[in-house]
N, CA, C and O of each residue as an XYZ file, in Angstrom:
552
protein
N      61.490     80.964     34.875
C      61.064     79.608     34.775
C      60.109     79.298     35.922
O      60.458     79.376     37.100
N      58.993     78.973     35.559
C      57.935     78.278     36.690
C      58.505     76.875     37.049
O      59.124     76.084     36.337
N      58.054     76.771     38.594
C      58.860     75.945     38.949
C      58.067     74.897     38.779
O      58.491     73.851     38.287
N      56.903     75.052     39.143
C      55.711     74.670     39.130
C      55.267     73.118     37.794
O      54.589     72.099     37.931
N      55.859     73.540     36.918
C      55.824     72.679     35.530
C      56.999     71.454     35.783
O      56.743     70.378     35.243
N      58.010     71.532     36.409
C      59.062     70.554     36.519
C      58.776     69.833     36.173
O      59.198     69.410     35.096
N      57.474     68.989     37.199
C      57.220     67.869     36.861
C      56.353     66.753     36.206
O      56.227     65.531     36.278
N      55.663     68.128     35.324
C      54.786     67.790     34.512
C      55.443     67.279     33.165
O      56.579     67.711     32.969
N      55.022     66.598     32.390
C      55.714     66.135     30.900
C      54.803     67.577     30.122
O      53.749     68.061     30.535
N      55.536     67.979     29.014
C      55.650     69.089     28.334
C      55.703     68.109     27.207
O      56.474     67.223     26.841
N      53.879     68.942     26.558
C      53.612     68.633     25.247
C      54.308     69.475     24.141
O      53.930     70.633     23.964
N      55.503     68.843     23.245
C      55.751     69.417     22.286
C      54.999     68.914     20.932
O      54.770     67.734     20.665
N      54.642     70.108     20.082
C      54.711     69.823     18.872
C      55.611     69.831     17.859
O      56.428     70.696     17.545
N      55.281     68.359     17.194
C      56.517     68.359     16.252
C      55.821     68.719     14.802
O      54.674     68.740     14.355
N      57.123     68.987     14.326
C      56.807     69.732     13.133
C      57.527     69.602     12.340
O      58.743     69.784     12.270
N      56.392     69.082     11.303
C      57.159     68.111      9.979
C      57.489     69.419      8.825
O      56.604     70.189      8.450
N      58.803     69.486      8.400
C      59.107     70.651      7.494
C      58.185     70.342      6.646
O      57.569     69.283      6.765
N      57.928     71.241      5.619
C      56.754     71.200      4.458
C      57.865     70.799      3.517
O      58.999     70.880      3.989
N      57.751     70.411      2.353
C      58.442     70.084      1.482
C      58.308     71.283      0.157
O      57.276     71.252     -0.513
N      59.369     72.303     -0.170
C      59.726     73.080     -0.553
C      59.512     72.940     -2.526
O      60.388     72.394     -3.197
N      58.532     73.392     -3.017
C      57.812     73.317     -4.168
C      58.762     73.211     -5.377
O      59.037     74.392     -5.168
N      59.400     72.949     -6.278
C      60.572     72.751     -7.282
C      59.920     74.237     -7.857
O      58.714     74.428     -7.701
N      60.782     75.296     -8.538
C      60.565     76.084     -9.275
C      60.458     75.427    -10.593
O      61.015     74.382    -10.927
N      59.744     76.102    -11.238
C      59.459     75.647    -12.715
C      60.240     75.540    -13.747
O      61.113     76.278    -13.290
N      60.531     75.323    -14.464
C      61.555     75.414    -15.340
C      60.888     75.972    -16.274
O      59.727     75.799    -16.643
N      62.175     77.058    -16.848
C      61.737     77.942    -17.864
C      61.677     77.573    -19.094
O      62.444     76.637    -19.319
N      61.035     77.948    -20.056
C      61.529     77.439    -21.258
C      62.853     77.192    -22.273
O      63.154     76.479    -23.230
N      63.426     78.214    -21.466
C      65.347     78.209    -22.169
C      65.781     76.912    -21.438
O      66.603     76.087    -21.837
N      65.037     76.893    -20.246
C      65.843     75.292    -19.618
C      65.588     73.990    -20.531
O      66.375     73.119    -20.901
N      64.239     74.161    -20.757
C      63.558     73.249    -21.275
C      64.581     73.056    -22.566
O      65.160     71.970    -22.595
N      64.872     74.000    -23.647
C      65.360     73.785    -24.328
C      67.044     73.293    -24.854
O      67.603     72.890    -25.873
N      67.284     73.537    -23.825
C      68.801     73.812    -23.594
C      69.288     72.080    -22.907
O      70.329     71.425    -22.889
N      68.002     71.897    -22.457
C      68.004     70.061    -21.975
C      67.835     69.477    -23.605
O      68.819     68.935    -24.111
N      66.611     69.601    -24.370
C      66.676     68.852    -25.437
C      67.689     69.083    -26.780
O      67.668     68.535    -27.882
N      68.549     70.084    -26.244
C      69.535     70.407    -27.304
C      70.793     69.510    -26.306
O      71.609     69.056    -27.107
N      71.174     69.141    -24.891
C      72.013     68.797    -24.477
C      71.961     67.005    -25.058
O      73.021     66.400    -25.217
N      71.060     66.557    -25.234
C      70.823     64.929    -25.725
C      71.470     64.676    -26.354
O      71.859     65.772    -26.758
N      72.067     63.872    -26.923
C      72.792     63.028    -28.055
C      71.720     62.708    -29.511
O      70.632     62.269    -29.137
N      71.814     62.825    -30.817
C      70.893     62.251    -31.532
C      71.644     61.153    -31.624
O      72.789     61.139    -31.171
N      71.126     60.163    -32.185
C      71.670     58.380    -32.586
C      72.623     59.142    -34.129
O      72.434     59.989    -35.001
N      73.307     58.508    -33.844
C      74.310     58.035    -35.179
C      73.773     58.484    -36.036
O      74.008     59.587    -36.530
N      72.499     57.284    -36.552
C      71.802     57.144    -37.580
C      71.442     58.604    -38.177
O      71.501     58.971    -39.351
N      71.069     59.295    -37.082
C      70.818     60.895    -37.624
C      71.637     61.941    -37.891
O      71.374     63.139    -37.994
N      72.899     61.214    -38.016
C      73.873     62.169    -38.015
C      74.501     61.288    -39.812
O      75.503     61.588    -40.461
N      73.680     60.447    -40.056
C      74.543     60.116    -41.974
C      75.639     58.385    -41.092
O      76.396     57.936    -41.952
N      75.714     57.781    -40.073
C      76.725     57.423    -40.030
C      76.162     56.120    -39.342
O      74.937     56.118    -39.215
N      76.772     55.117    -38.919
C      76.481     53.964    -38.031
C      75.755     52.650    -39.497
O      75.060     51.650    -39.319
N      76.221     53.154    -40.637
C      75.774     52.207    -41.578
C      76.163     50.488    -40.911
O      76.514     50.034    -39.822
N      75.845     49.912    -42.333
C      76.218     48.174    -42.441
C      77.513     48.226    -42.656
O      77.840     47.114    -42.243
N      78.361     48.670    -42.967
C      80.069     48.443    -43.326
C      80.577     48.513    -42.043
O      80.043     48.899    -41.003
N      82.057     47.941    -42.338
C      82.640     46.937    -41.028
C      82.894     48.736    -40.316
O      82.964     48.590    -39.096
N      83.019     50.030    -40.621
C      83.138     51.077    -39.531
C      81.953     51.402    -39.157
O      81.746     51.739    -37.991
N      81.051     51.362    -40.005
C      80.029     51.929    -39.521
C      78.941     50.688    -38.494
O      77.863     50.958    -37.966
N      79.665     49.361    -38.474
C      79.464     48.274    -37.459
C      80.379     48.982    -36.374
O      79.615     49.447    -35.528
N      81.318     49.177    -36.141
C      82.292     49.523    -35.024
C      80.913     50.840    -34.523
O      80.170     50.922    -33.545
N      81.055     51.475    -35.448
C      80.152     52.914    -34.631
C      78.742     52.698    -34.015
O      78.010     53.518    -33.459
N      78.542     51.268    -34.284
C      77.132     51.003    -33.798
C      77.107     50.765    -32.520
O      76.520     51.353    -31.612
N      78.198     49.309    -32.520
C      78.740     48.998    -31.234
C      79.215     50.118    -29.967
O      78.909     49.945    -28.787
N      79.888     51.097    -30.395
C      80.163     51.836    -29.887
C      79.235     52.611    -29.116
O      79.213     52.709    -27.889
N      78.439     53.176    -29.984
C      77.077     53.929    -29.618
C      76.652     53.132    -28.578
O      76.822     53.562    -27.438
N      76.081     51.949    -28.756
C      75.387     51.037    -27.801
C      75.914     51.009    -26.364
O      75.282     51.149    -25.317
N      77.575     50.735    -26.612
C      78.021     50.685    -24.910
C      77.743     52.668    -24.359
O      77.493     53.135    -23.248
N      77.941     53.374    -25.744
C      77.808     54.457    -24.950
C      76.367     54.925    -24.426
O      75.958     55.370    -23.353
N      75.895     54.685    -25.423
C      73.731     55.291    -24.677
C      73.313     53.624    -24.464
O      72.262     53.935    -23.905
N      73.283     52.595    -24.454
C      72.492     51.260    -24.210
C      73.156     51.215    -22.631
O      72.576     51.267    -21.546
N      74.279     51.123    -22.881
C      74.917     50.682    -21.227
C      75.391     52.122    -20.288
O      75.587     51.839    -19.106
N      75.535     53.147    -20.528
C      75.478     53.839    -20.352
C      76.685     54.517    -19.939
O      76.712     55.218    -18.928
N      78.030     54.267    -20.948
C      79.340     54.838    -20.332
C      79.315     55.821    -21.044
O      78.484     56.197    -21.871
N      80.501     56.349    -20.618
C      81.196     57.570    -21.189
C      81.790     56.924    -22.400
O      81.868     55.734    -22.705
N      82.299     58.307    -23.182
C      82.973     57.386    -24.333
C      84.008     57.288    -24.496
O      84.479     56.907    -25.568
N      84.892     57.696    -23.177
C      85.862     57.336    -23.041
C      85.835     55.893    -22.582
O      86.356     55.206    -23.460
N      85.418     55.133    -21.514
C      84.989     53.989    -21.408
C      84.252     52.846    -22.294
O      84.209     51.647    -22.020
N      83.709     53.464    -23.368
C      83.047     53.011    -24.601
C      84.550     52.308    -25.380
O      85.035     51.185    -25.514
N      84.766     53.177    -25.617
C      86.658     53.115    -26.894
C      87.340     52.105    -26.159
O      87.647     51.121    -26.833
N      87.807     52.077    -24.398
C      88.734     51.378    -23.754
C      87.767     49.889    -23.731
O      88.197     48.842    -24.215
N      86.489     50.003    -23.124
C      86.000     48.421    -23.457
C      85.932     47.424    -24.596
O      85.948     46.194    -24.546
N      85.827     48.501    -25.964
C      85.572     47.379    -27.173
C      87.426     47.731    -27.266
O      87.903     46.910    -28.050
N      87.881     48.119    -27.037
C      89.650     47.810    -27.510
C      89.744     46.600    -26.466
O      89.862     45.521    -27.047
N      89.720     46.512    -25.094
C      89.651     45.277    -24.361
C      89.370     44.247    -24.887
O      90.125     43.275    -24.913
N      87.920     44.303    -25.533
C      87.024     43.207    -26.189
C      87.929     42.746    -27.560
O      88.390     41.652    -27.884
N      87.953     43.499    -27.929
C      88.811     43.320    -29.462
C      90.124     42.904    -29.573
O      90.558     42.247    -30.520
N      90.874     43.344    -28.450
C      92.358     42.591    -28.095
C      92.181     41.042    -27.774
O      92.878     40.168    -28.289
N      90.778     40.731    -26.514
C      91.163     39.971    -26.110
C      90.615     38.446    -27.496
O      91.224     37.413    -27.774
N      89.728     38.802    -27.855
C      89.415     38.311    -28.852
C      90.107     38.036    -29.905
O      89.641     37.079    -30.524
N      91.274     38.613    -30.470
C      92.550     38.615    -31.470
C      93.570     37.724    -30.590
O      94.359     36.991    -31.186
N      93.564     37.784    -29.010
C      94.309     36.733    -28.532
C      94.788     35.418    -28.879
O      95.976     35.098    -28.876
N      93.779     34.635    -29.193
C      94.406     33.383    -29.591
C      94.987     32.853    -31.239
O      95.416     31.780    -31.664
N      94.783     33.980    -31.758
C      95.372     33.988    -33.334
C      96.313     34.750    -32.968
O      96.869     33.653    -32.912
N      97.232     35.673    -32.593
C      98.022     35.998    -32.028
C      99.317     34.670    -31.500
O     100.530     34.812    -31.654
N      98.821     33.772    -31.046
C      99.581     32.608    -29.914
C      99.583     31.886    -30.933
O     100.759     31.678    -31.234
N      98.631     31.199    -31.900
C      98.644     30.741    -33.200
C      99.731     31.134    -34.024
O     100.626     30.332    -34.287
N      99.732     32.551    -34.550
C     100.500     32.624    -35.604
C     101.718     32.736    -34.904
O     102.678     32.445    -35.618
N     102.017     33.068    -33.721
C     103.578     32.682    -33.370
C     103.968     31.583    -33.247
O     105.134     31.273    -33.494
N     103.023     30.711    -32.814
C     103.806     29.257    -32.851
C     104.025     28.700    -34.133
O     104.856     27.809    -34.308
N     103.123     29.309    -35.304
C     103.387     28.944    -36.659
C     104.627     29.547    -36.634
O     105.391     28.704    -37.106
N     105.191     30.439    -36.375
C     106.608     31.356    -36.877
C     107.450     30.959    -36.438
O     108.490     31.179    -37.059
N     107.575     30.120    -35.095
C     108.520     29.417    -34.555
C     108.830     27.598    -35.263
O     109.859     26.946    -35.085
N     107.867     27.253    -35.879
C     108.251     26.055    -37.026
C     108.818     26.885    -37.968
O     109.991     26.821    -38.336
N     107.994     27.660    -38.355
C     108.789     27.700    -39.705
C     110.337     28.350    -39.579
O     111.281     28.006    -40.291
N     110.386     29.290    -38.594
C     112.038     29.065    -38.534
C     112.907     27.642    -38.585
O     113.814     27.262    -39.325
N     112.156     26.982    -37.370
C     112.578     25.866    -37.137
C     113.095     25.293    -38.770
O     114.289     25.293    -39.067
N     112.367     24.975    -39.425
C     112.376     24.365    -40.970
C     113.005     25.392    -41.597
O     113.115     25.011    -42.762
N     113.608     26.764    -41.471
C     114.602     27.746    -42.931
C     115.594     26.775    -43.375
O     115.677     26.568    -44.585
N     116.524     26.015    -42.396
C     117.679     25.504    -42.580
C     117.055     24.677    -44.204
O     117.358     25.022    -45.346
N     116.297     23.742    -43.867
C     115.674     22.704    -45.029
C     115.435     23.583    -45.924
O     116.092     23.713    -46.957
N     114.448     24.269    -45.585
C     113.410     24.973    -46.731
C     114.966     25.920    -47.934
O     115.034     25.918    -49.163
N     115.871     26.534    -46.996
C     117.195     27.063    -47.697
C     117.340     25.787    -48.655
O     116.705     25.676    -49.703
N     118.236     24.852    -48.182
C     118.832     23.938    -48.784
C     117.719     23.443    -50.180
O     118.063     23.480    -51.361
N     116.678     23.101    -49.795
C     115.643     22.700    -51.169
C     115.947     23.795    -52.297
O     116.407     23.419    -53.375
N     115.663     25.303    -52.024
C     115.728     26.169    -52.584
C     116.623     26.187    -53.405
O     116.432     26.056    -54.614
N     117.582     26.330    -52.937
C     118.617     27.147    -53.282
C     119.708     26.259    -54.500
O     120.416     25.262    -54.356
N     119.436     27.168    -55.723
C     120.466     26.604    -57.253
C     119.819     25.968    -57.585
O     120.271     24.942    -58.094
N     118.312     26.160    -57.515
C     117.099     24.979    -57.881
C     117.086     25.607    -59.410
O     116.519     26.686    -59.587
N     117.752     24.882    -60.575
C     117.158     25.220    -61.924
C     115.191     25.501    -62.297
O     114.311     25.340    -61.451
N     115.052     25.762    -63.177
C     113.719     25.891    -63.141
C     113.123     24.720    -63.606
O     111.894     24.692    -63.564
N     113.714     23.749    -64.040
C     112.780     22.299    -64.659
C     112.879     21.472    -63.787
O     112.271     20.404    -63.851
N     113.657     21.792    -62.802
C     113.297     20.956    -61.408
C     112.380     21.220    -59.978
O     112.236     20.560    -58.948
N     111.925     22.319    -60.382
C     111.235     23.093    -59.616
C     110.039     22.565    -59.497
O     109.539     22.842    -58.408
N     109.218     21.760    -60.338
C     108.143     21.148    -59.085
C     108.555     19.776    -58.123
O     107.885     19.105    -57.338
N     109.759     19.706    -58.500
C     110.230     18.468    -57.365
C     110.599     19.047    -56.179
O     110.310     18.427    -55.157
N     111.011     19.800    -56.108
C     111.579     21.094    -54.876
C     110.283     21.678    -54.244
O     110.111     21.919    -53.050
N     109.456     21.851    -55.202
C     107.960     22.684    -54.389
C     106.947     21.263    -53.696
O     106.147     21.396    -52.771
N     107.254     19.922    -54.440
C     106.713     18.681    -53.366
C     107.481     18.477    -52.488
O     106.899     18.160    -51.450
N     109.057     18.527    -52.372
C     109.492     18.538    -51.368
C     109.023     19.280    -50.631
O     108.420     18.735    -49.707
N     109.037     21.022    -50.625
C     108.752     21.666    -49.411
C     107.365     21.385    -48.762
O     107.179     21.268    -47.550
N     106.705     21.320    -49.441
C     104.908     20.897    -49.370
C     105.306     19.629    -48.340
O     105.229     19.891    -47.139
N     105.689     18.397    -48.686
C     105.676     16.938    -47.727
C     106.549     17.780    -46.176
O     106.395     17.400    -45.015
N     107.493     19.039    -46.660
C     107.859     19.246    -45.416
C     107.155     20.428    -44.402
O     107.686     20.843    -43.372
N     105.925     20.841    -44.899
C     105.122     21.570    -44.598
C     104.342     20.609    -43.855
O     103.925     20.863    -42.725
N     104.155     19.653    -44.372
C     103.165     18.765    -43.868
C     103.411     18.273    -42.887
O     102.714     18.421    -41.883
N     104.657     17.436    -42.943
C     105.559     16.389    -41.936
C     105.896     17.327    -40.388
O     105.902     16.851    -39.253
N     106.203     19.005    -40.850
C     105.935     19.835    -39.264
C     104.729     20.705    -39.043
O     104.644     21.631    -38.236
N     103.702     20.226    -39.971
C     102.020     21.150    -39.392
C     102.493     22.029    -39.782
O     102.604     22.740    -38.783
N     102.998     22.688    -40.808
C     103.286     24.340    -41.151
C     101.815     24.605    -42.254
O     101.382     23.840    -43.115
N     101.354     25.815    -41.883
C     100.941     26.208    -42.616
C     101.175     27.715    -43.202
O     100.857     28.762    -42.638
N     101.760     27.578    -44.375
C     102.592     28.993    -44.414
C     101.813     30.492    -45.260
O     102.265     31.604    -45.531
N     100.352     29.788    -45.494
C      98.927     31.441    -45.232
C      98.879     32.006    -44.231
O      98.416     33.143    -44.139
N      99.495     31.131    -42.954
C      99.143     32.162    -41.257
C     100.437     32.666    -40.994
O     100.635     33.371    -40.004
């Protein structure tokens, strides 16, 4: 070591790495990428207008539009679709809880009803459908 330099400042050069050229891709790569793609539905016969081939559209979409997996695809529209069936769900139980409420009546009307008295028995139950909000299609 010269001693001589101590106290001189020492010009370094810096040196910017070069940036290392991508190898080319071969043609088996090339191909082996456009065979890895997904085709759409549509090209596969499927994703029609009918209520499955609506589900498979939807589906598709969260899977290539938004970009999940399809395992995440299946668990979001079941989320979506549960939570959406939710309030007909809470509906038809509270319908099920009148109409228990009302068997006791609805029994008693019924029951040893000859048949020529039977539309007096079916306005009864009807005014008592009415009188507790039953509606007994849900």
């Amino acid at each position: 070591m010269d001693k001589s330099n101590i106290g001189s400042p020492e010009i370094v050069e810096t040196v910017t790495p070069t940036s290392i050229p991508e190898a080319p891709m071969s043609k088996i790569a090339e191909l082996i990428q456009e065979l890895a793609k997904e085709p759409p539905i549509e090209e596969l016969g499927l994703g029609g207008w009918t209520p499955s081939g609506m589900v498979q559209q939807c589906l598709e979409y969260l899977h290539i539009g938004l970009d999940m997996p399809w395992w995440q695809a299946i668990i979001a529209a079941t989320v979506f679709v549960r939570l959406c069936m939710f309030p007909i769900t809470i509906m038809s139980q509270k319908n099920a809880i009148k109409m228990h409420n009302t068997l006791p009546e609805m029994s008693i009307l019924s029951y040893g009803v000859p048949c020529t008295f039977m539309g007096t028995h079916i306005r009864r139950a009807e005014a008592l459908h009415h009188s507790e909000e039953l509606h007994p299609s849900t």
